[in-house]
C-alpha positions, 0 to 999 in steps of 0.5 A: 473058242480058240486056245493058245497054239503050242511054240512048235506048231505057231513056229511051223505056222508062221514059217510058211506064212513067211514063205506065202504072204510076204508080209512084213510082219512073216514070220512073227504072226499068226497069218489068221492074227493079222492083215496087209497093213501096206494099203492105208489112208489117201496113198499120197496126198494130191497137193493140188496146186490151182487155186479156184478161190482165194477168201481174205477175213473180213473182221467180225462178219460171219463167213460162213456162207463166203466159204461154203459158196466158194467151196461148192463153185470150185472145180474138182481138183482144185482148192480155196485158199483162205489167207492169213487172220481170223474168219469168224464161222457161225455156222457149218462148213462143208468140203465137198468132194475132189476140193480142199479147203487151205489155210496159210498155216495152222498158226496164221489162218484161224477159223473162230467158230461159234455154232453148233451141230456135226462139225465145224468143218465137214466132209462126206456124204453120210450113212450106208442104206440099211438093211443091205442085200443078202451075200449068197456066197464068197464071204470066205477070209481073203476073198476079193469077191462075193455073190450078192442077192441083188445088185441094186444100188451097188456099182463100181467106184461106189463103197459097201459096208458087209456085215455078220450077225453077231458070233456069240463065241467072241463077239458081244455087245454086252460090257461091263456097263451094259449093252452097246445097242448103238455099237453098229451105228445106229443103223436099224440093227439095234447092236446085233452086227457089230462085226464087219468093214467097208469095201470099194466096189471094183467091179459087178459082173452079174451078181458078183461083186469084186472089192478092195480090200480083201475080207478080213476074216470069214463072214458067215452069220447071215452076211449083208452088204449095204451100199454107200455112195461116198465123197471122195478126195475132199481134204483140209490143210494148214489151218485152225479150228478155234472153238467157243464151247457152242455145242459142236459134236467135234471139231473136224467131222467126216462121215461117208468120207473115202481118201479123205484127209486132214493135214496139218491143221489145229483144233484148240479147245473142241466143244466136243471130239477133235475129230469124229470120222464114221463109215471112213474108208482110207482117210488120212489124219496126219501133221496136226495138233489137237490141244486142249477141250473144254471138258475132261470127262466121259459122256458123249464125247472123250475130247478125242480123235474118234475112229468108228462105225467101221472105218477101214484102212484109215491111217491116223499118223504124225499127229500131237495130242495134248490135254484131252479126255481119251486122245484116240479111240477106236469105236463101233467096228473100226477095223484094219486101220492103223493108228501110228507114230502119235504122241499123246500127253497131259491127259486126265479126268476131271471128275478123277483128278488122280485117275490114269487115263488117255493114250489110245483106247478101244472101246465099244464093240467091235474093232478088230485088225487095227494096227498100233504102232509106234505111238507115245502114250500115258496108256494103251486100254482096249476095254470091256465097258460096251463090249469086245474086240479082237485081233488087234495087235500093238507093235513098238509103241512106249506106254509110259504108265502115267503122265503129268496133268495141269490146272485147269480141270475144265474151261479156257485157261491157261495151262499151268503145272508149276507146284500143286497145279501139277501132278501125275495120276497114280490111280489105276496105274497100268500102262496096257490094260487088256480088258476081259473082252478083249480077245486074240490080241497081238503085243510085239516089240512094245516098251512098258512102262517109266521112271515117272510110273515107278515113281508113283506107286509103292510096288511094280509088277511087270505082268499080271494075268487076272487073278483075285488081286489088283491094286487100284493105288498103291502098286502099278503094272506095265500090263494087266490082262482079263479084268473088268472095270478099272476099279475091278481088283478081281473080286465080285463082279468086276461090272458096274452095270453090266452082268457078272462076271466081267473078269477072265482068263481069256484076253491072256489065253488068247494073246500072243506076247513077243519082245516086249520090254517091262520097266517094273522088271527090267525084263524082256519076253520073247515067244518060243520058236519065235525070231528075235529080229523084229522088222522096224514096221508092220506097214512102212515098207521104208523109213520115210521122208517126214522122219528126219534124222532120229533114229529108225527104230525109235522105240523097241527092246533093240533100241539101246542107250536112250534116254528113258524105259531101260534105254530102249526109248527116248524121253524126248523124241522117241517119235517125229511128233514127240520131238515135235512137241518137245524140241521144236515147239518148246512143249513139256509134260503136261502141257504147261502154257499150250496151246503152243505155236504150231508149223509142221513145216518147222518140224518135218521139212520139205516133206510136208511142205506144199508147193505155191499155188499156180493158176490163181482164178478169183479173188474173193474178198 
């Protein structure tokens, strides 16, 4: 196991990462710590402007079939377009690939769904065929190609999912609630390869095999690579997903789903996850709004968008998520995806109505090299409940501490947080949570912690390492380093479930924290040796055009003179989709009144704003 590198030694390390990668991150990380974020999601959005099938609503009759044939008669390219109104789906609807399914506006064409199963909506095309192929070299960091025992099933323009035997030093399945035999998927492994990504096949010359992207990191225990064939360029837009509480595993579902994408859409009340994508590679979440769920508590599902089962270089961008369990999680292997400029609020747990949850979390073993960056959040919680994670790195995001949660605590209702249907969670008040499991972490240029943090506690500490003592309620952190469970105080075992001890030293020894502002002290760290001038992003190489006019950076210890955490982020629009929700939908803490009225074209301009279709073919009524 690594130790942490000494200020001149990381310095002369990451000089000549400066001068070898050019990466926008040169120069701060550890190259070994980090990877090319530029390359993520769709790459650009086809607007695909010829419609194949235009559906109008047809009252209470279940149009289910109506959409799904029109679906599977289109042509590649092209779209159906479903008018204004409410269509009532008793079933499943399934986009298959190089189509996209297109709403008039997430406020106007309403999908009122009343089924069970996967999705409401789905794409893709499934799983990878497992065991896989032995890879008999090549296997090395940053490598573009291997050699592989047999090419059978494995051609170009298809996707491979590669795979170790799990590396006892740093990765486990065990947590502090058991062991995650399903955290590879469900796949036959029974939990003993959590560790990998997915690749594109490039090229097969022999039984060398070419790939994008480049391998993360060095696969050497026993390596397999199992291949997929998966849909591609399927995409929903403009429109909302209205659920009945009818025993749909989420909302939105792609699995085995390549350039992929959701935009500017609405799910409102999920039966179960807002959106699960499993086995992705480059898909897109962008321009939505996820508000509300029927339940608020953990189980089978977090009322959240669920990133897992080795999604790689997926990009979750833009988007409101208001009243879930857990708004984002990152499960089962994801890896290098990067989960940017969100804004989550009005999260709780039902069973702990005083109980700080929500924000972003990583959970179940094992994720590793995705980016977080510039999100507004009640948390951020890489956990130790179903095992470890690692190198992930957290840049310029606000993680408040708390957040107001509303009445009702279960079912459809309206959203009221006047008087005591309203109050901010003080239990477990910690605005990032590094679990004990969680190892080689990066934190550079975050903001931690609020006014409504330190209004909830009776003592503030801005940094605790594990230690024998952590308070549940009466004091609050703005980070936490090693420890087990959210009730672990340092004593014991730390476990509920699992195999003491579920507390240590090792998520601390092994970050790196730089430029991070602490509200409790007012304070702002910076690594030895280290530059002070942070680069706006890790993975925008510009700002861009759906970011208006707020400033850019928005949140950062050289952001001075907003409004909230010390002046160095805004209470209002510290991101595109907070001043979104705030200025444009007339949202406020908690959620009060939602879900709200949703345009994205109201808040992110022309930019998000598809042209007219052309070439009309079929009128279906």
């Amino acid at each position: 196991m690594r130790t942490k590198t000494s200020p001149a030694i990381l310095f002369t390390v990451l000089t000549l990462s400066a001068l070898c990668y050019g990466q926008l991150w040169s120069g701060i990380l550890d190259p070994t710590r980090a990877i090319d974020w530029t390359k993520v999601g769709v790459g650009g959005i086809p607007p695909r402007t010829t419609v194949c099938s235009t559906i109008n609503p047809n009252g209470s009759a279940d149009m289910t079939g109506t959409i799904n044939s029109a679906l599977s008669s289109c042509a590649s390219g092209e779209t159906v377009a479903l008018a204004s109104g409410t269509f009532r789906v008793n079933g499943n609807i399934n986009v298959p690939g190089n189509v996209t399914l297109r709403g008039a506006g997430a406020n106007l064409t309403i999908l009122d769904v009343h089924g069970s199963g996967n999705g409401a909506i789905n794409l893709g095309s499934g799983y990878p065929s497992v065991p896989g192929v032995s890879v008999t070299g090549g296997a090395t960091s940053g490598s573009t190609s291997i050699t592989v025992s047999s090419t059978s099933g494995i051609s170009v323009g298809k996707y491979l999912m590669i795979t170790e035997l799990n590396d006892p030093s740093y990765v486990t399945i065990q947590g502090g609630e058991g062991n995650c035999t399903w955290c590879d998927g469900g796949l036959g492994y029974n939990g003993t390869r959590v560790r990998g990504q997915m690749l594109e096949v490039t090229s097969v010359s022999g039984n060398t095999v070419g790939f994008d992207p480049p391998l993360y990191t060095a696969y050497s225990g026993t390596p397999l690579v199992a291949p997929m064939t998966a849909i591609t360029y399927a995409g929903v837009e403009n429109l909302q997903v209205y659920a009945n509480n009818t025993g749909y595993k989420a909302s939105f579902q792609l699995s085995g789903c390549a350039y992929c994408w959701l935009k500017g859409i609405e799910a409102n009340y999920t039966d179960g996850d807002f959106v699960q994508v499993h086995y992705g590679f480059r898909d897109e979440i962008r321009d939505s709004y996820f508000s509300n769920a029927y339940q608020h508590s953990a189980g089978d599902s977090d009322s959240d968008i669920f990133i897992v089962d080795k999604t790689t270089a997926s990009l979750v961008e833009n988007n409101i998520v208001e009243r879930a369990h857990v708004s984002i999680m990152i499960n089962w292997g994801a890896a290098g995806n990067v989960i940017a400029y969100n804004y989550m609020m009005g999260e709780f747990d039902s069973g702990g109505t005083n109980f700080v949850i929500g924000g972003i979390g990583v959970h179940g073993a094992h994720p590793q090299f995705n980016l977080i960056e510039g999100n507004v959040m009640n948390q951020y919680y890489p956990d130790q409940v179903w095992g470890s994670s690692a190198y992930n790195t957290s840049f310029r995001n606000w993680t408040i501490g708390t957040g107001k949660a509303c009445k009702p605590l279960t079912g459809r209702g309206a959203v009221t947080c006047s008087g005591t249907n309203g109050w901010y969670p003080f239990q477990a008040s910690r605005a990032m949570q590094i679990g004990h499991l969680s190892r080689y972490y990066n934190f550079v240029g975050n903001v931690s912690g609020s006014d409504a943090q330190q209004a909830v506690g009776s003592s503030h500490v801005g940094l605790l390492e594990y230690s024998s003592s952590r308070s549940y309620d009466s004091t609050n952190y703005n980070f936490t380093f090693g420890y087990g469970e959210s009730n672990d105080s340092g004593s014991g075992s730390g476990c509920s479930g699992g195999t003491a001890p579920c507390h240590s030293s090792d998520a601390y020894a092994t970050a790196f924290l730089h430029g991070n502002y602490t509200q409790a002290d007012g304070s702002i760290n910076w690594a030895a040796g280290v530059t002070h001038s942070l680069p706006v992003s890790f993975y925008l190489t510009a700002k861009p055009s759906w970011w208006g006019s707020l400033p850019w950076p928005s949140i950062g210890p050289d952001v001075t003179g907003e409004s909230g955490a010390g002046g160095h982020a805004s209470l209002s629009s510290s991101n595109p989709a907070m001043d979104c929700y705030n200025n444009q939908m007339h949202g406020s803490d908690g959620g009060a009144g939602s879900p709200l009225t949703f345009n994205p074209g109201n808040c992110y301009g022309n930019a998000q704003t598809l042209a007219p279709p052309t070439d009309l073919k079929a009128v279906t009524h």
